[in-house]
RODO-2510 file (C-alpha; in nm, 4 decimals, decimal comma):
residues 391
     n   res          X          Y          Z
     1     x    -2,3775    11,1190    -1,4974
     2     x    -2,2569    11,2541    -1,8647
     3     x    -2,3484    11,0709    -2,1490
     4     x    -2,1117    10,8574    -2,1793
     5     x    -2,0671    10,8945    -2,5768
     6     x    -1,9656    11,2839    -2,4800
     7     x    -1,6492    11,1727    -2,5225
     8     x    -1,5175    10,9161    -2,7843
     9     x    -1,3140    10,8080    -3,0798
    10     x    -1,5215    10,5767    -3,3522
    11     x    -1,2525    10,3213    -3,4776
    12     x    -1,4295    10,3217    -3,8775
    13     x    -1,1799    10,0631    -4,0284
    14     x    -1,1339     9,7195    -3,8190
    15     x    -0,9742     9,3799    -3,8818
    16     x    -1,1856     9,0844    -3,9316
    17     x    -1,2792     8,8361    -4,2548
    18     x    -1,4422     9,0438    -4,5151
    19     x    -1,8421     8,8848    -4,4994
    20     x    -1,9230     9,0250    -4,8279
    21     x    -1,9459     8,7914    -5,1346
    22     x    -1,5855     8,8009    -5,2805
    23     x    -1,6702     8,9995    -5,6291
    24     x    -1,7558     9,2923    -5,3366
    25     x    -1,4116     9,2641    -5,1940
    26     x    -1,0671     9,3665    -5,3525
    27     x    -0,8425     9,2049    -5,1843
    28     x    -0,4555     9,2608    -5,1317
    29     x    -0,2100     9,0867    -4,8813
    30     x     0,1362     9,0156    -4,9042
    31     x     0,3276     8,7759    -4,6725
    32     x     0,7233     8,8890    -4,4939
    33     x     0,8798     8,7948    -4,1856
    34     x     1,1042     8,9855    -3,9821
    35     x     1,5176     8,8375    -3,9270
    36     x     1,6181     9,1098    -3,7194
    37     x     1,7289     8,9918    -3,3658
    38     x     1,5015     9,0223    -3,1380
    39     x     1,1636     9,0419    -3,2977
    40     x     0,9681     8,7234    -3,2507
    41     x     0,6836     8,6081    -3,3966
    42     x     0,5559     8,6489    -3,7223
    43     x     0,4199     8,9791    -3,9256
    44     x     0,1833     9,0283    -4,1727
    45     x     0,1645     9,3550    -4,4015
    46     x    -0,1679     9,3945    -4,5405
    47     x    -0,3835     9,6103    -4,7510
    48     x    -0,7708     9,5716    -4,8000
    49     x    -1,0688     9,7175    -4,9540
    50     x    -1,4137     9,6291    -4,8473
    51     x    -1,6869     9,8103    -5,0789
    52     x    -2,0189     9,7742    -4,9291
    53     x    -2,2378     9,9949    -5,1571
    54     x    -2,1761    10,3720    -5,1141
    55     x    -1,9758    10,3313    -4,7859
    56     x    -1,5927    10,1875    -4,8596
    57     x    -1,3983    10,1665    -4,5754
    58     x    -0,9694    10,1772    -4,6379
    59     x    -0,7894     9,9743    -4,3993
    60     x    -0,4389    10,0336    -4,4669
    61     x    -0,2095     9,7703    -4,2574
    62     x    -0,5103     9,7054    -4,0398
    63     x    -0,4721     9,9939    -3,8637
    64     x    -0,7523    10,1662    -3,6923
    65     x    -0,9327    10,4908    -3,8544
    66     x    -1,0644    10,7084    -3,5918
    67     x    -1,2700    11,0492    -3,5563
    68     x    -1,0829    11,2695    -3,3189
    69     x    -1,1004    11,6058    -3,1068
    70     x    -1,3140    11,3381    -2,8789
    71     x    -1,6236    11,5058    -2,7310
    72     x    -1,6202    11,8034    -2,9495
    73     x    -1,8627    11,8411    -3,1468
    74     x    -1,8355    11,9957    -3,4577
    75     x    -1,5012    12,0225    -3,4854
    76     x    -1,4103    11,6226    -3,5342
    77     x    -1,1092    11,5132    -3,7951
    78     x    -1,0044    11,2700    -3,9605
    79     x    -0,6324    11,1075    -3,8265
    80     x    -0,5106    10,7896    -4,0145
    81     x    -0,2474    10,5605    -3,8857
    82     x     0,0278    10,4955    -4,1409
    83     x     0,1602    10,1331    -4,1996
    84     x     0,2275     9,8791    -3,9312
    85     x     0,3422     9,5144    -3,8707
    86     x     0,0436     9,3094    -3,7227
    87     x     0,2889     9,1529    -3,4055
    88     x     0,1900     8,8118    -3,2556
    89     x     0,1381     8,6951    -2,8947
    90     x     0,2937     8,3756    -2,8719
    91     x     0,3521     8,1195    -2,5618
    92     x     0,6100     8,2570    -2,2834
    93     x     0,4985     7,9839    -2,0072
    94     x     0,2620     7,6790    -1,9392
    95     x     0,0685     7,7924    -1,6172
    96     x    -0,2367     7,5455    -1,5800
    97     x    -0,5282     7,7969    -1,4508
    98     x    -0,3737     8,1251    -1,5213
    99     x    -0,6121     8,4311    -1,4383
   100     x    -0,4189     8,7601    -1,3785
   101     x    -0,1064     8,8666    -1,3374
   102     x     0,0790     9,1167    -1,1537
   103     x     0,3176     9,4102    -1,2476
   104     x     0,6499     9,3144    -1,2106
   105     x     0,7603     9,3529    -0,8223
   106     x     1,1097     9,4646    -0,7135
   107     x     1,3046     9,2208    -0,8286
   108     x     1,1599     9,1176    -1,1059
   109     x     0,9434     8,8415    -1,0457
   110     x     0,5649     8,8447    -1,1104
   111     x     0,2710     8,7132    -0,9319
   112     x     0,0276     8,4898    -1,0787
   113     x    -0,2886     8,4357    -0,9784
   114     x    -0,3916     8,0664    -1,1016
   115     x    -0,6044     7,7611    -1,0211
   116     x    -0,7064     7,9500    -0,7176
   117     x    -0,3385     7,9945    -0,5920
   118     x    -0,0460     8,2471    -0,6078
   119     x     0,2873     8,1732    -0,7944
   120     x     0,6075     8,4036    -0,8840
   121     x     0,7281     8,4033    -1,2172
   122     x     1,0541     8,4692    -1,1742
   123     x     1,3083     8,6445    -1,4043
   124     x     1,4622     8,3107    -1,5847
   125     x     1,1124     8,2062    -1,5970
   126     x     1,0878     7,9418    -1,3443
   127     x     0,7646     7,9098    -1,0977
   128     x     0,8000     7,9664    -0,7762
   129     x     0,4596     7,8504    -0,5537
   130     x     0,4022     8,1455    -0,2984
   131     x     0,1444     8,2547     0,0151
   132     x     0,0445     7,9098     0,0652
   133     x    -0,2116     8,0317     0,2965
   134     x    -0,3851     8,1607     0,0041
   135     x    -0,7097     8,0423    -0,1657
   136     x    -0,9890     8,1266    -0,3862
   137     x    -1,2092     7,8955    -0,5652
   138     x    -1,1652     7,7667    -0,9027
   139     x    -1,3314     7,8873    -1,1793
   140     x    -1,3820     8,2214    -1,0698
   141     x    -1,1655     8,5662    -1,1730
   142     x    -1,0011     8,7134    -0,8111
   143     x    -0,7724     8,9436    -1,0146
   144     x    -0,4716     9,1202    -0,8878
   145     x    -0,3183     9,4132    -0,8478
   146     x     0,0816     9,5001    -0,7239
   147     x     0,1308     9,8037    -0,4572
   148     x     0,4003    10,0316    -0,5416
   149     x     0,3896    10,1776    -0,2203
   150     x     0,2245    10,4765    -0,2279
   151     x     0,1389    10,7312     0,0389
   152     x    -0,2430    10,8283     0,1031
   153     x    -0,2144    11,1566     0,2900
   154     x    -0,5532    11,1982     0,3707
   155     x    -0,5592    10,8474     0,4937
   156     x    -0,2118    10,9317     0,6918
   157     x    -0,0973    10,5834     0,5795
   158     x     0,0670    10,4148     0,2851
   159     x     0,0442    10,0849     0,1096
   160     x     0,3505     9,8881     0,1751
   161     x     0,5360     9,8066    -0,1133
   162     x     0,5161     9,4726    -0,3112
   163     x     0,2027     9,3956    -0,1422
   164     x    -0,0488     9,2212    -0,3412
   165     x    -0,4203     9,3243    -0,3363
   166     x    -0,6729     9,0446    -0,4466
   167     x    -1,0554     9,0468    -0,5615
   168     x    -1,2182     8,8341    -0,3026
   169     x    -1,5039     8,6776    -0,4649
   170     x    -1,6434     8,4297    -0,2026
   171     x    -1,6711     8,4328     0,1741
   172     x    -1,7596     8,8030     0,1578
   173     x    -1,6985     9,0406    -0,0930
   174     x    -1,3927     9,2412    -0,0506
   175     x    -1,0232     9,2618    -0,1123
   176     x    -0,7395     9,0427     0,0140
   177     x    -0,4087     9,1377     0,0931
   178     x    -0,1079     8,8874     0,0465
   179     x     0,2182     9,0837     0,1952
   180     x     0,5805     9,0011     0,0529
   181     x     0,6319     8,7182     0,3088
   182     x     0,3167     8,5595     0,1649
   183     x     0,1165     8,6265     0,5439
   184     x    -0,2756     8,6810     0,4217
   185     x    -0,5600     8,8475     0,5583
   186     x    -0,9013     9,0624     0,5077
   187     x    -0,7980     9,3998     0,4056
   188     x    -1,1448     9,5632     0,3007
   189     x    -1,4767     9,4581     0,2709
   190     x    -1,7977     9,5440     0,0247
   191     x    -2,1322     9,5086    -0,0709
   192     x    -2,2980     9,2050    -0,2471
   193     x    -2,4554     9,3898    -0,4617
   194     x    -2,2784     9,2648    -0,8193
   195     x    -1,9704     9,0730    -0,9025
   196     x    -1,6288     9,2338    -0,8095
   197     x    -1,4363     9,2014    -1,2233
   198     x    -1,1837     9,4897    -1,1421
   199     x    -0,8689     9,6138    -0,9629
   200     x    -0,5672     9,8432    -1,0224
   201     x    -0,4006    10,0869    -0,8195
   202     x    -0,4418    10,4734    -0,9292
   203     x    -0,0448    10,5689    -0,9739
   204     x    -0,1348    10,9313    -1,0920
   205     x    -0,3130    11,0783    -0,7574
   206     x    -0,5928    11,2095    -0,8961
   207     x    -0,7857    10,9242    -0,7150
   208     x    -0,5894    10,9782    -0,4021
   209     x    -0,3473    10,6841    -0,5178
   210     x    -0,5656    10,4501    -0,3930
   211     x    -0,7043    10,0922    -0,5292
   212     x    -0,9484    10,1329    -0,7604
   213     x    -1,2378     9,8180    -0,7508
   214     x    -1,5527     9,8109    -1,0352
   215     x    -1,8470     9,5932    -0,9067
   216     x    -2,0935     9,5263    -1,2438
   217     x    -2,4681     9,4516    -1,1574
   218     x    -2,7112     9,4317    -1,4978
   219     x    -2,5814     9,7080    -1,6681
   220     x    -2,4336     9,9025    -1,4438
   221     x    -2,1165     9,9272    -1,2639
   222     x    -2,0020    10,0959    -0,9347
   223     x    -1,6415    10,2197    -0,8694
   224     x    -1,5345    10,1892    -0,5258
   225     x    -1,2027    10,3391    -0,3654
   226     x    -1,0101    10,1996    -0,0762
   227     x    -0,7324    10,3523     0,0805
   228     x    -0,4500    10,2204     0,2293
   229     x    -0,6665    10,1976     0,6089
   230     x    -0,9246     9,9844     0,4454
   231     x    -1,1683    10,2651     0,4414
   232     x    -1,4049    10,2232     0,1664
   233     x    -1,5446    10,5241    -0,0690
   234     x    -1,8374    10,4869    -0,3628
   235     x    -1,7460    10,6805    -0,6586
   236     x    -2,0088    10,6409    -0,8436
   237     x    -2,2837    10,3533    -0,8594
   238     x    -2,3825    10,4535    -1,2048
   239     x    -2,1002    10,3814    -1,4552
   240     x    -2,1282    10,1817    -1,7917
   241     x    -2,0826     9,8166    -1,7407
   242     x    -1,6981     9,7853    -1,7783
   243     x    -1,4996     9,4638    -1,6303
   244     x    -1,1235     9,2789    -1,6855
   245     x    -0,8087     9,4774    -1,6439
   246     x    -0,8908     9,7977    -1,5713
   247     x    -0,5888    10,0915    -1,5458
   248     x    -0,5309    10,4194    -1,4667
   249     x    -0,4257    10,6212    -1,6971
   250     x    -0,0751    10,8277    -1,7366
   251     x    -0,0151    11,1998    -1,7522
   252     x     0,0498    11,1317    -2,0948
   253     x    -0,2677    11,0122    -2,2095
   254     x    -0,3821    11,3479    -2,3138
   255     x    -0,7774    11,4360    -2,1926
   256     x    -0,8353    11,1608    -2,0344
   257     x    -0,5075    11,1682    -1,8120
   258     x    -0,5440    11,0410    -1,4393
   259     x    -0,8931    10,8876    -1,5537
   260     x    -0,9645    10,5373    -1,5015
   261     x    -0,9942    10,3468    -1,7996
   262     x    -1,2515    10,0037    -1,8535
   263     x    -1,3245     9,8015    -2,1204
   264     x    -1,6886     9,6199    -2,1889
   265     x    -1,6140     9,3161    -2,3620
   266     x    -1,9999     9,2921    -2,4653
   267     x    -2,0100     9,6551    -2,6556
   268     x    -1,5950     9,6129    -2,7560
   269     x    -1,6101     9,9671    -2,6253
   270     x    -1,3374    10,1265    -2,3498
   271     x    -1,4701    10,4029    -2,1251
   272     x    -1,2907    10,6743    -1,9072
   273     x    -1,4226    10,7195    -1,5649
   274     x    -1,3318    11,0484    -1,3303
   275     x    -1,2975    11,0516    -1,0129
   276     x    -1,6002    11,2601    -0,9648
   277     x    -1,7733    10,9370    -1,1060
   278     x    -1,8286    11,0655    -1,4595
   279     x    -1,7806    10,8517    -1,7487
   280     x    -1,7062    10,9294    -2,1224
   281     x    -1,6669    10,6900    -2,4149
   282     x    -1,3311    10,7422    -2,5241
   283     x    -1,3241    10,4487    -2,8009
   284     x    -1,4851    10,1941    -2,9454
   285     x    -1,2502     9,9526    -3,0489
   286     x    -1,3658     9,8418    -3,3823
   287     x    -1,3013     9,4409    -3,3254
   288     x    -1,5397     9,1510    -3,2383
   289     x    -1,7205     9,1577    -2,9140
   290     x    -1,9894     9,0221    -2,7408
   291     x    -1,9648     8,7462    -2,4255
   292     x    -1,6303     8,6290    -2,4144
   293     x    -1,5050     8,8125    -2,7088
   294     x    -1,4626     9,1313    -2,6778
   295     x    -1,1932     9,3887    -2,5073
   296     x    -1,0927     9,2308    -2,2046
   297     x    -0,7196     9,3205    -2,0893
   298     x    -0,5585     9,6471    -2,0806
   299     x    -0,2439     9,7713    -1,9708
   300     x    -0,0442    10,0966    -2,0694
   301     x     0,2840    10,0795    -2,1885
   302     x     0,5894    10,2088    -1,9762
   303     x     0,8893    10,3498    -2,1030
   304     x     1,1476    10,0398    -1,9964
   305     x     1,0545     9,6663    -2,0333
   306     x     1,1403     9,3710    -2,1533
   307     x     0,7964     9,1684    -2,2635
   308     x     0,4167     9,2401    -2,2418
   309     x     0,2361     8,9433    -2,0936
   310     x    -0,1232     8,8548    -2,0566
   311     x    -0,2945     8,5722    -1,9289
   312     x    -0,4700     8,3427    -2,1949
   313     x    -0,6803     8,1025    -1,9513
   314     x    -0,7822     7,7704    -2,0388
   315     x    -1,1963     7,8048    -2,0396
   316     x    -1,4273     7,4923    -2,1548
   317     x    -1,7513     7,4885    -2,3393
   318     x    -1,6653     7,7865    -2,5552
   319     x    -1,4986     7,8594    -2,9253
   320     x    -1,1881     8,0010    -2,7064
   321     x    -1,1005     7,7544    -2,5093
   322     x    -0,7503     7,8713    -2,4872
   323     x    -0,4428     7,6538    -2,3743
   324     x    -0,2960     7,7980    -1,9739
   325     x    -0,0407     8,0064    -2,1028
   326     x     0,1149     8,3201    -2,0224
   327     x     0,1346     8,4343    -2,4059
   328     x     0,3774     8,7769    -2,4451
   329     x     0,5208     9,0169    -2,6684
   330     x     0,8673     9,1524    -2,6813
   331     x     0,9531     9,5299    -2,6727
   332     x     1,1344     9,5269    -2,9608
   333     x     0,8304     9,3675    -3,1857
   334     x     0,5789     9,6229    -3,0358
   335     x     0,8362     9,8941    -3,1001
   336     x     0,8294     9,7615    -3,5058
   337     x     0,4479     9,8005    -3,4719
   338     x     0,4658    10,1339    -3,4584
   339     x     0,3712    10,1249    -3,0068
   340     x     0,5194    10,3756    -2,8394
   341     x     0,5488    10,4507    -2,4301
   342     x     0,2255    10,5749    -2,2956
   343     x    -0,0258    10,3844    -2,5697
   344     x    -0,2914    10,1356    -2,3961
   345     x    -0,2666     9,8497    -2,4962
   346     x    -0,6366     9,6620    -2,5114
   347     x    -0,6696     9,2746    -2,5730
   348     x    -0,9652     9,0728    -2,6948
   349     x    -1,0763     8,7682    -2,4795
   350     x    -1,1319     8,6156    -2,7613
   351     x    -0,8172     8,5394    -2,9946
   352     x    -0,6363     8,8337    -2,8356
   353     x    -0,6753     9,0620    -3,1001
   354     x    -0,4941     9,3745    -2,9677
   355     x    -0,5210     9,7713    -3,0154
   356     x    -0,3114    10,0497    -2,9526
   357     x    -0,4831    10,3489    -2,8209
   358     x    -0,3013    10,6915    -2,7766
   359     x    -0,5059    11,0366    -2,6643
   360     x    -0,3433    11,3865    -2,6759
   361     x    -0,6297    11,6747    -2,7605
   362     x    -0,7520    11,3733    -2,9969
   363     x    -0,7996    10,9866    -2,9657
   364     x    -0,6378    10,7185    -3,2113
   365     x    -0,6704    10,3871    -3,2286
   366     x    -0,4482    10,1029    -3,4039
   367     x    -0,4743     9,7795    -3,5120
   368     x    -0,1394     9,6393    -3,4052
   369     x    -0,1355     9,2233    -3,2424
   370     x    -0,3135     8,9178    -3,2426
   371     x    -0,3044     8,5970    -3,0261
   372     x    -0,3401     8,2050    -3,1382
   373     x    -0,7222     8,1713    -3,2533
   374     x    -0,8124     7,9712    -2,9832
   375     x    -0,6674     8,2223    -2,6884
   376     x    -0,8990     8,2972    -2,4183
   377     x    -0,7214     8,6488    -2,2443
   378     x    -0,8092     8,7134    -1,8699
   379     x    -0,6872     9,0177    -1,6419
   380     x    -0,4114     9,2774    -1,7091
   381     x    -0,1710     9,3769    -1,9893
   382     x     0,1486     9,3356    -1,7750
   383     x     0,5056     9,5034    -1,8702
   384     x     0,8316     9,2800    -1,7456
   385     x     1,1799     9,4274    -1,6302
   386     x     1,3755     9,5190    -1,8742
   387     x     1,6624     9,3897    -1,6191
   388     x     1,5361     9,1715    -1,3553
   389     x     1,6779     8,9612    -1,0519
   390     x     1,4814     8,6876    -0,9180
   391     x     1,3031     8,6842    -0,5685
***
């Protein structure tokens, strides 16, 4: 396997509370709020020194600092992002157990996996309880991922559309399929050998458009691929320990296009894996991380869409509880923060603190949301219609 740091972007500048004694930190914030219609939520323009000794770091609007030309050596930059609003996730629905959700299927509505159960959020935001016949057991993370339907040639076979793919985390490792009629049964089966924390469908075809599954054991993770048959591939056993909502990445996402990208909410770093199995370090995301804290969600950003949306679960016995919402931000707010089609979005679990990563020949990353304090994010960065009709 490479070395995983063959390949990376060091964010140098990050938001959090300055831990020095205040006569080391100069200080400068000032308070506005947006009118124009449209952008919701409130923004915050800041500017801060921290001076710790020799090193002084310059985080101008909290955005990110990073070293680019990523796995070159010798031949690494400086790029710096230029002003931004800090957006805010704020409450879009009350959905007690929320875990994942879905991309948006055709006519708008979104699955929900939650409490164990499937529900649709439709369009005009009203639940909708769906494949009754479905279960997993509280407590646990069976995330989700939406087929497009896409055509496996060397499978001869394609994923029916709007089907919904499932971690199965008890009775059997494996993945669950939920059709659009909401009829359910076993689609694929693995090995115990770690806990299932990822699923996404590869859109680009460099993994053969098939699902994409990580299984994380110790410190290690393998990356399995299933195509539309049910026939199960190892990519590699031997990637970095990675879990949450995993993506593939778009032909727009420079280097690392096609790869599959997965965060590791214990390091706060986010990690490109090949389909030969190969992983590089393509960031590290310069926020708070450790057990339920660090980069958890990701989702990239499509060109059309009304909100973002990402679970924020309700978890007890830790300083994120969070509060069963689906918590969202509008296009039109991350288009004021400076996000642009094609950036990853990558949440915290804790507080959902939220980045902006873009990759041409070089890596940047951005400091550009945050969630309520006590938000607890699970699963995928999902994109609604931008004009939807419900199921």
């Amino acid at each position: 396997m490479a070395t995983p740091e063959a390949g990376f972007c060091r964010a140098v500048a990050v938001l959090e509370e300055p831990r020095d004694p205040p006569e080391q930190v100069a200080l400068f914030e000032s308070k506005t709020r947006l009118a124009k219609q449209g952008l919701n939520g409130r923004y915050r323009r800041r500017r801060r020194m921290t001076c710790r000794g020799a090193a002084t770091f310059l985080p101008l609007a909290l955005a990110c600092v990073c070293l680019v030309g990523c796995g070159r050596s010798g031949d690494a930059r400086v790029g710096r992002a230029g002003v931004t609003w800090i957006a805010n996730w704020t409450a879009r629905k009350h959905v007690r157990g929320v875990v994942d959700l879905s991309a948006p299927r055709q006519r708008g509505s979104i699955a929900i996996a939650a409490a164990g159960r499937l529900q649709l959020l439709l369009p005009d935001g009203k639940l909708r309880s769906f494949a009754r016949g479905y279960s997993a057991p509280r407590g646990l993370e069976p995330y989700i991922a939406l087929s497009s339907g896409q055509t496996v040639k060397a499978a001869r076979c394609r994923f029916a559309e709007n089907n919904l793919y499932a971690l199965r985390l008890s009775h059997g490792n494996g993945v669950t399929v939920i059709d659009t009629r909401g009829n359910v049964r076993r689609f694929a089966s693995l090995p115990s050998r770690g806990l299932e924390n990822g699923i996404t469908f590869d859109g680009t075809g460099r993994f053969g458009h098939r699902i994409l599954v990580t299984s994380t054991a110790k410190a290690k993770t393998t990356v399995y691929a299933i195509d539309c048959s049910g026939h199960v591939e190892v990519l590699t056993r031997d990637a970095p320990r990675v879990e949450g909502g995993i993506a593939v990445a778009p032909a727009t996402f420079g280097r690392f296009a096609g790869d599959l990208i997965a965060p590791d909410e214990l390091s706060g770093k986010l990690y490109a894996i090949g389909p030969d199995g190969r992983a590089s370090l393509i960031a590290e995301s310069g926020l708070a991380h450790g057990q339920d804290i660090g980069v958890e969600s990701e989702g990239f950003v499509p060109a059309k869409f009304k909100d973002a949306l990402v679970a924020d679960r309700r978890t007890r016995g830790t300083r994120h509880p969070g509060d069963d919402l689906v918590l969202g931000i509008s296009q039109a707010t991350l288009a004021a923060s400076g996000v642009q089609p094609g950036a990853l979005l990558a949440v915290t679990e804790a507080g959902a603190k939220t980045i902006a990563v873009t990759c041409t020949k070089s890596c940047r990353v951005r400091y550009i949301a945050e969630g309520p304090s006590l938000a607890h994010i699970e699963g995928h960065v999902v994109f609604e219609a931008a004009n939807g009709a419900n199921d």
